[in-house]
N, C-alpha and C positions, 0 to 999 in steps of 0.2 A: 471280646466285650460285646455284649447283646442290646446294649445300647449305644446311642452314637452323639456325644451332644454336638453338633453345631454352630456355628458363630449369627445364627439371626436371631432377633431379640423382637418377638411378637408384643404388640401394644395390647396391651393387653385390652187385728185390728185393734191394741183397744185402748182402755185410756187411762189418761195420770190425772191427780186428784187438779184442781186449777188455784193456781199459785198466785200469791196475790204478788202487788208491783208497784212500789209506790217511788215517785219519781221526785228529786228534792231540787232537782234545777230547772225547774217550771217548764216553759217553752224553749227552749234553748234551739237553735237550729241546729242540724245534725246532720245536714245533707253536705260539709263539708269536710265531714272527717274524716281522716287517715285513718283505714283500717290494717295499714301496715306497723302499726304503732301497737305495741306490747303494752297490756294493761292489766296488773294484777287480777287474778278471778276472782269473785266475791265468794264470799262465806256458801259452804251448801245446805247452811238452814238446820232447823234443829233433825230429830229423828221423828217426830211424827210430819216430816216433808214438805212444811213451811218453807218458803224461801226469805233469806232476811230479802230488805227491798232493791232489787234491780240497779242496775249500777250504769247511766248514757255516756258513753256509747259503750256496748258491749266487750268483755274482756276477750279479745282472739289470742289463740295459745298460741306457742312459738312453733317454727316450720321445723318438722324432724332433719336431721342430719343423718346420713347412714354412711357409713366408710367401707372401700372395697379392699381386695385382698392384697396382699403383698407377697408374689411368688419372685423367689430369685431368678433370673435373668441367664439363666439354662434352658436350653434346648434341646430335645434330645431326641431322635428321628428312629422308628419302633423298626428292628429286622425281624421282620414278620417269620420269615423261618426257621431261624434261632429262638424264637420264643414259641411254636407250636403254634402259629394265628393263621386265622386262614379269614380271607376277606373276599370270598366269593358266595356267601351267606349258609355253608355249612359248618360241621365240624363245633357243634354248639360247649358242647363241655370245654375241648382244647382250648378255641378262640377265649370263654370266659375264665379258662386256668391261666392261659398265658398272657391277657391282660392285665387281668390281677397281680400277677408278676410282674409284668411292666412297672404299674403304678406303683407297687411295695418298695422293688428294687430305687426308683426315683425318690420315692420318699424320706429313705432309709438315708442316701444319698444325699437328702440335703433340699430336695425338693427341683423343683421346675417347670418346662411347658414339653409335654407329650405330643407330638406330633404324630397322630395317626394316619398311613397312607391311603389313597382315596380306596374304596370298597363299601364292600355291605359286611359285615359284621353279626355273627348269628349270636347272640349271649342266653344267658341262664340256665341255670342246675336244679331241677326241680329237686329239693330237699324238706326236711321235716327240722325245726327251728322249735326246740322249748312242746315240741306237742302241735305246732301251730305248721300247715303245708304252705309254703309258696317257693316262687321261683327267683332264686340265692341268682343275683347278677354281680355288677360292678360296682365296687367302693373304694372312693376316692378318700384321698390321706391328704392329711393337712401342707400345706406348702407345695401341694400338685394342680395343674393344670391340665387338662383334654381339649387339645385343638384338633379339629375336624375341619375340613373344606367341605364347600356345599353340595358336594355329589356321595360324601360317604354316611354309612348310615349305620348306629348299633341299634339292631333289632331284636325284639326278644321271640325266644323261641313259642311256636305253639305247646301251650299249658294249659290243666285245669287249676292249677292251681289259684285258690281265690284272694293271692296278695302276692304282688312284688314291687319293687323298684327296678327299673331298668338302669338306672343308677343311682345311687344313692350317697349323702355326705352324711355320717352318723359322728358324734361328738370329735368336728373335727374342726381348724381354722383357718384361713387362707385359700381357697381352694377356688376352682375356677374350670367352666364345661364353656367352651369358644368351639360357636361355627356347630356344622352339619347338621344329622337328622338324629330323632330320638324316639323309637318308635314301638307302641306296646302291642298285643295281641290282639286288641279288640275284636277284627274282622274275623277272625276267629278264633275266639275263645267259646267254651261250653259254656252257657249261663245259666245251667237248670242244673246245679246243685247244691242245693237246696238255700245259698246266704245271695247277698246281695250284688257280692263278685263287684265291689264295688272300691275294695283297697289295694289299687293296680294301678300304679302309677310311673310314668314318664320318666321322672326324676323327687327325689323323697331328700328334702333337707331337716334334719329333725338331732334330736339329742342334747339340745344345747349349741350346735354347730355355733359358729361366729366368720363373718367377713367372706360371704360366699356370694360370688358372683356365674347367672347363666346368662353370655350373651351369643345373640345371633344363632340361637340355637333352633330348631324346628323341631315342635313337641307336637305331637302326634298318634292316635288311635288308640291311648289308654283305655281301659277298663275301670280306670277311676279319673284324676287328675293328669295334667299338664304336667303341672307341679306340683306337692304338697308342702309347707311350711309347716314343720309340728313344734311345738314348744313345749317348755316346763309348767308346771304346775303351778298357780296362783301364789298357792303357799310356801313353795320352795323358793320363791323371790328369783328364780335364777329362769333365763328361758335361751331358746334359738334366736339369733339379732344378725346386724349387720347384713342383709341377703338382698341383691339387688338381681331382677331378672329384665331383661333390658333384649330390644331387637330383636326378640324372637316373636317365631310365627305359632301359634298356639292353637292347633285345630282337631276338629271330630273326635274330642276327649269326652267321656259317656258320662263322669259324673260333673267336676266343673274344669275351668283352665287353670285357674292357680286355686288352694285352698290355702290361707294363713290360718291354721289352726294354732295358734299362739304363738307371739313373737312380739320384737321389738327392731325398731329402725330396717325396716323394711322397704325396697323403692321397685314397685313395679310400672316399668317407663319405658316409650315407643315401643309397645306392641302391638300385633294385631290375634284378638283375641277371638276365635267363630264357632259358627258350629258344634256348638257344646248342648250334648242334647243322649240322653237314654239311662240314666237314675236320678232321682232327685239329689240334690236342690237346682244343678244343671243351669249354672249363673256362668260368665266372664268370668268372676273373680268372687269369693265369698270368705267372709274372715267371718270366724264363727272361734270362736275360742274355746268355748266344751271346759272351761273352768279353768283354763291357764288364760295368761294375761296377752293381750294383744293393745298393743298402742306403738304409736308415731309411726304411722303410715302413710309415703306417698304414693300414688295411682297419677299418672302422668304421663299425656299425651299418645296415649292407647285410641286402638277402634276396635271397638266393642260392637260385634253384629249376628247376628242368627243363635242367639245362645238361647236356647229353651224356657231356662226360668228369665235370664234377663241379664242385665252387664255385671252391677256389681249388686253386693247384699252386705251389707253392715253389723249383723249380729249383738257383736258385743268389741267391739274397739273404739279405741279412745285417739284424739290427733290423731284423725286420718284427714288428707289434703288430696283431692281428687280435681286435679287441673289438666285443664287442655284436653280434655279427653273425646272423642267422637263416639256416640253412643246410640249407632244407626239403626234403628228398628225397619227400615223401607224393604231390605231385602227379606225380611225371616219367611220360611215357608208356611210360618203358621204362626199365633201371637204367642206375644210371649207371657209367660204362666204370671208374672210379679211384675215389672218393668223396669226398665232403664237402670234406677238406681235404687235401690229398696233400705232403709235401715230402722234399728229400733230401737227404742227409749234409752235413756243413760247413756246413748253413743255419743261423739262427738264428732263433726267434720265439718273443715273447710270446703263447698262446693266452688270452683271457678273457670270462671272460661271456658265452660264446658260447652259441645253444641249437643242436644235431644233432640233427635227426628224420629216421627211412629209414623208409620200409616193402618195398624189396625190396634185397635183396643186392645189391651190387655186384660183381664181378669179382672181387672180393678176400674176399669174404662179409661179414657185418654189421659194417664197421668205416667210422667217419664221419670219424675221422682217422687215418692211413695215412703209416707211416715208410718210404720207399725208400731203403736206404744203400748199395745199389754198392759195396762192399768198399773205399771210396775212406778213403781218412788223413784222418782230422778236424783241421787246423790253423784251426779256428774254436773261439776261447778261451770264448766264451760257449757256453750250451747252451739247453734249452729247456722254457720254462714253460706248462704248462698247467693253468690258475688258474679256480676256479669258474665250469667250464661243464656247461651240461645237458644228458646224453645220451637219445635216445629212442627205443632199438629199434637203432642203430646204435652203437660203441662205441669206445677207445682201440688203437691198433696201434702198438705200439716194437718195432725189433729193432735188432741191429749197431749201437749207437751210443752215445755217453756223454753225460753231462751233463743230468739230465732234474730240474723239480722238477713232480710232479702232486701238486695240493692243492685241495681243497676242492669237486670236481667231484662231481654228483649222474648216477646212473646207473638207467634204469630199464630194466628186461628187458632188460640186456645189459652186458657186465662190460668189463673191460679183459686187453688180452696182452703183455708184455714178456720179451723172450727176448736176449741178451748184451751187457746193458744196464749201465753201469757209472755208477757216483756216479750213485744216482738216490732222491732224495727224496719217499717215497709217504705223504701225512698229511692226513688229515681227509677224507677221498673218501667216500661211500656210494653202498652198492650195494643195489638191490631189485629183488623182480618176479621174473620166470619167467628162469632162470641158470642153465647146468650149472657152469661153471665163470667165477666174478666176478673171483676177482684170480687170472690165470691167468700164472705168472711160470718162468722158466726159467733158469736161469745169469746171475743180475742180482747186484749189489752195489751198499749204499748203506744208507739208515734208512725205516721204516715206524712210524706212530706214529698212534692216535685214528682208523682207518679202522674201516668200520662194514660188514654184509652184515645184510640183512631189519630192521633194527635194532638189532641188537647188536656191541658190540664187538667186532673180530676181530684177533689178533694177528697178527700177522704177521714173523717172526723173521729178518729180512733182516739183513747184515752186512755195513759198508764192504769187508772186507778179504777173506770166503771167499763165492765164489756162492753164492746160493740157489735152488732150485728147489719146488716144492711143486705142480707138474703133471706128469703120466704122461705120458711123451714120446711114447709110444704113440697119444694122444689129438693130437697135433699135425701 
């Protein structure tokens, strides 16, 4: 028997047209309300992008749920030379024939948790796939499991090939990558011929997969992502879900750290995400859906630092919940291209508890979260919260867009800017420190209520129904 189960059981820029807002409960105060309270969305307005009238206090969607996998409660300890593996970082074809084996044989089996002995691990078979070259690694089967200890590593071999996954889950369920290193060619791979060498990636969840979990894993020196998350097509109604990547360390990957290219119920949580930096878009994290659907996403309790374009990027996903996050701009070697948190029109997300610290401008100048709205028609009925977080040196960006509530957010030497902002709820914010202009507001409508500048109250006489402005256009 070339397997062996054992008896331990591992735990496992631009703009939207301005939407009018008209508000039917007069002055009602607002600085007391539960925004944990579920409130049906209002209507999204006919088709030429009218909004019916604003609805206090604003509707916030429900928090996504995402479920992890269920492998059976098998163990099985790999004999490395009964299966042809060699873990001294040669032997590239065998090690990747004979793991594959591994994993087939377990799955076949019924499923369970692979325990790989400590090593370095050389994988991939440079092959030709449909006409298209890359390098053929490791694929996980549904109801398996990859435990690694912190000293072992699957590294792929030197390739030109301009695509792989170092591992990969393709329409599979259950499944689960625990512990070690996961490491691509980057440091040397060829990049001059002639594409972008830019779909080379650490670990690749796509297909439709379901209920996959990477924890405590360390992704590493890709030629594209970290991670990639690919989903189904808009129109096929069906996509990749359930994927939670959790306690892994995410570093010096060339294109971003995680890519959510379409998906659903997704939780990326305690990580640290760095050093991401050599092809564009070169974020933390960027969910960009490319015409498959992307929604219910959480982003949690990550540190987000030195990533070229910046932590996260919002594209096109819908309930995304971005808490607790640390989103360090102090150390980057250079600033970064977009900032801190970037997203654009018809998105939606919950901002909370976040802290933003810059020390050098960005592209955009001191702004750590950054509204892009492309003049696109917002037929996304939700809008967007951003709920006691800590700014530092870096600060809030709205333009061209409705549906805003900012509350309770701490601001230190540096303010906020909103310019043709519509139903937008400004209450309980403070601002201090070195600020020419703190709440620096433009053609907004909506209510301001209990917001504070150096310490003292400051009024701010905003109105559902006529703009406000209270900045010199000249200064913009």
């Amino acid at each position: 028997m070339k397997l062996r189960p054992v008896n331990i059981l591992v735990p496992l820029l631009m703009s939207l047209s301005l939407f009018s807002c008209d508000d039917d409960q007069g002055s009602a105060d607002y600085s007391e309300v539960d925004y944990s309270v579920q409130i049906p969305a209002p209507a999204s307005g006919t088709s030429d992008g009218a909004w019916d009238p604003c609805e206090f206090p604003q509707a916030m969607p429900a928090r996504p749920v995402v479920e992890l996998p269920e492998i059976p409660d098998i163990d099985y300890n790999v004999d490395l030379m009964e299966w042809g593996i060699y873990s001294d970082g040669t032997h590239a074809t065998e090690t990747t024939q004979g793991l594959q084996g591994v994993i087939d044989q377990v799955a076949e089996a019924g499923g369970g948790y692979i325990h790989l002995p400590t090593g370095t691990y050389l994988v991939g078979i440079d092959t030709q796939d449909g006409g298209y070259y890359w390098a053929d690694s490791i694929r996980l089967r549904s109801g398996t499991a990859l435990v690694m200890d912190e000293t072992t590593t699957l590294k792929l071999i030197e390739s030109e090939a301009p695509a792989y996954c170092v591992v990969s889950v393709g329409a599979q369920e259950d499944v689960a990558i625990i512990g070690g290193t996961i490491e691509g060619d980057r440091m040397t791979h060829d990049y001059n011929t002639g594409s972008t060498q830019e779909e080379s990636h650490a670990v690749c969840v796509d297909n439709l997969s379901s209920r996959v979990l990477i924890d405590g894993v360390t992704l590493r020196d890709a030629g594209g992502d970290g991670v990639l998350i690919l989903g189904g097509s808009a129109a096929s109604g069906e996509t990749t879900s359930h994927v939670t990547v959790r306690n892994c360390d995410i570093d010096n990957n060339r294109r971003q750290g995680i890519s959510v290219v379409g998906g659903s119920s997704i939780n990326i949580e305690n990580n640290h995400i760095h050093n991401t930096r050599g092809t564009a878009p070169q974020f933390g994290i960027d969910i960009e859906g490319q015409g498959r659907d992307d929604h219910d996403i959480i982003i949690r309790g990550n540190r987000l630092e030195n990533n070229r374009g910046g932590g996260v990027v919002n594209c096109s996903g819908r309930n995304v919940w971005i808490e607790e996050n640390v989103f360090d701009e102090t150390e980057n070697e250079e600033a970064a291209i977009d900032g801190g948190l970037v997203y654009w029109s018809d998105t939606n997300q919950v901002v909370q508890g976040n802290t933003f610290i810059q020390n050098l401008p960005n592209v955009n100048g001191r702004w750590m979260i950054i509204t892009y709205s492309n003049y696109r028609e917002r037929t996304n009925p939700y809008g967007n919260f951003i709920l006691d977080n800590t700014f530092q040196t870096g600060g809030l960006h709205m333009m061209y867009d409705s549906r805003y509530v900012v509350r309770g957010n701490h601001f230190t030497d540096v303010g906020m800017l909103a310019t043709h902002i519509n139903c937008l709820e400004l209450f309980d914010n403070e601002i201090e420190g070195e600020v020419s202009e703190a709440y620096k507001l433009r053609y907004v409508k909506g209510y301001a209520q209990n917001n504070q500048l150096q310490g003292e109250a400051l009024s701010i006489p905003m109105d559902a129904d006529e703009p406000f402005t209270n900045s010199d256009p000249s200064r913009w």
